[in-house]
C-alpha positions as CSV (number, residue, x, y, z in Angstrom):
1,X,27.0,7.2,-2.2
2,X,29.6,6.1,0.0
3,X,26.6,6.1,3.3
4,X,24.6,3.5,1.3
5,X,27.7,1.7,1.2
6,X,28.2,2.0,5.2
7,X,24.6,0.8,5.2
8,X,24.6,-2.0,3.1
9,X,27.4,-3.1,5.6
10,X,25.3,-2.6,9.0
11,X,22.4,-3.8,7.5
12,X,24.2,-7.3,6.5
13,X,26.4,-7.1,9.9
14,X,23.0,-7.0,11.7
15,X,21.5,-9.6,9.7
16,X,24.3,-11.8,10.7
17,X,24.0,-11.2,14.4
18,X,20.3,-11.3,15.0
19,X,19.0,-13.6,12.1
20,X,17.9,-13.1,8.8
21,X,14.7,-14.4,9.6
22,X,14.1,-11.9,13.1
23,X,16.0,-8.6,11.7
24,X,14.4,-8.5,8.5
25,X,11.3,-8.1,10.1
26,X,12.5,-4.6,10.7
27,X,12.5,-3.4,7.4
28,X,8.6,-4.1,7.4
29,X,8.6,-1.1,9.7
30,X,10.4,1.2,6.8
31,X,6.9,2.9,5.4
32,X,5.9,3.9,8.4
33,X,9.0,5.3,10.1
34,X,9.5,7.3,6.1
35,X,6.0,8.7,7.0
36,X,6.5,10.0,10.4
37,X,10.0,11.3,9.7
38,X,9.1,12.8,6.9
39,X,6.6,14.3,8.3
40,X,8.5,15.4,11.2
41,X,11.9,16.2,10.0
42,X,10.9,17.5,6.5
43,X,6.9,19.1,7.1
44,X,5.8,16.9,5.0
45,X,2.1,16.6,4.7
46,X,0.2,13.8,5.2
47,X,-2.4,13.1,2.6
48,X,-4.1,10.3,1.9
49,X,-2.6,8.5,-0.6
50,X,0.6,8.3,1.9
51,X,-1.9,6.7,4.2
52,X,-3.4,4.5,1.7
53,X,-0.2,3.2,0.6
54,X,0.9,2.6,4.5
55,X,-2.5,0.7,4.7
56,X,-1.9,-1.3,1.7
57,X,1.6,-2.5,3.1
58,X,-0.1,-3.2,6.3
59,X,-2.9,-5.4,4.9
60,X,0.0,-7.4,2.7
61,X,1.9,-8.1,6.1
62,X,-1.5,-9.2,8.1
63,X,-2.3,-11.6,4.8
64,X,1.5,-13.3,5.0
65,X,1.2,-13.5,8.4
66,X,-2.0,-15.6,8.2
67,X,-1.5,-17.2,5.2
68,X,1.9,-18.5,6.7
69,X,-0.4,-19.4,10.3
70,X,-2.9,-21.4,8.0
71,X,-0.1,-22.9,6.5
72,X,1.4,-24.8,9.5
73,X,-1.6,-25.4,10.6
74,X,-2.4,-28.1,7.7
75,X,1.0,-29.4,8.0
């Protein structure tokens, strides 16, 4: 318990110093880094739901990213 609390407060503290808008970013990196750790630390094994999922999260990042490209673009 009290390590979420220690990150809660670097996670804000580096929100603050970089940017909410730059370091959050980051976190779009979380199910990828959970795979490969947990995979490496942990033997987990990789089956194809795991990369599914990954791939889902990745095709909902490349659609915001467009959709917010098309989006100044008409402005």
């Amino acid at each position: 318990l009290a390590s979420q609390y220690l990150g809660f407060f670097a996670w804000n503290a580096g929100l603050a110093l970089g940017g909410v808008v730059r370091v959050s970013q980051v976190q779009l990196l979380q199910t990828f880094v959970t795979l490969i750790f947990a995979w490496l630390i942990n033997g987990e094994p990789l089956n194809p739901i795991a990369f599914a999922a990954a791939a889902g999260v990745l095709l909902l990042i490349v659609g915001a990213r467009q959709a917010k490209t098309q989006d100044r673009a008409t402005q």
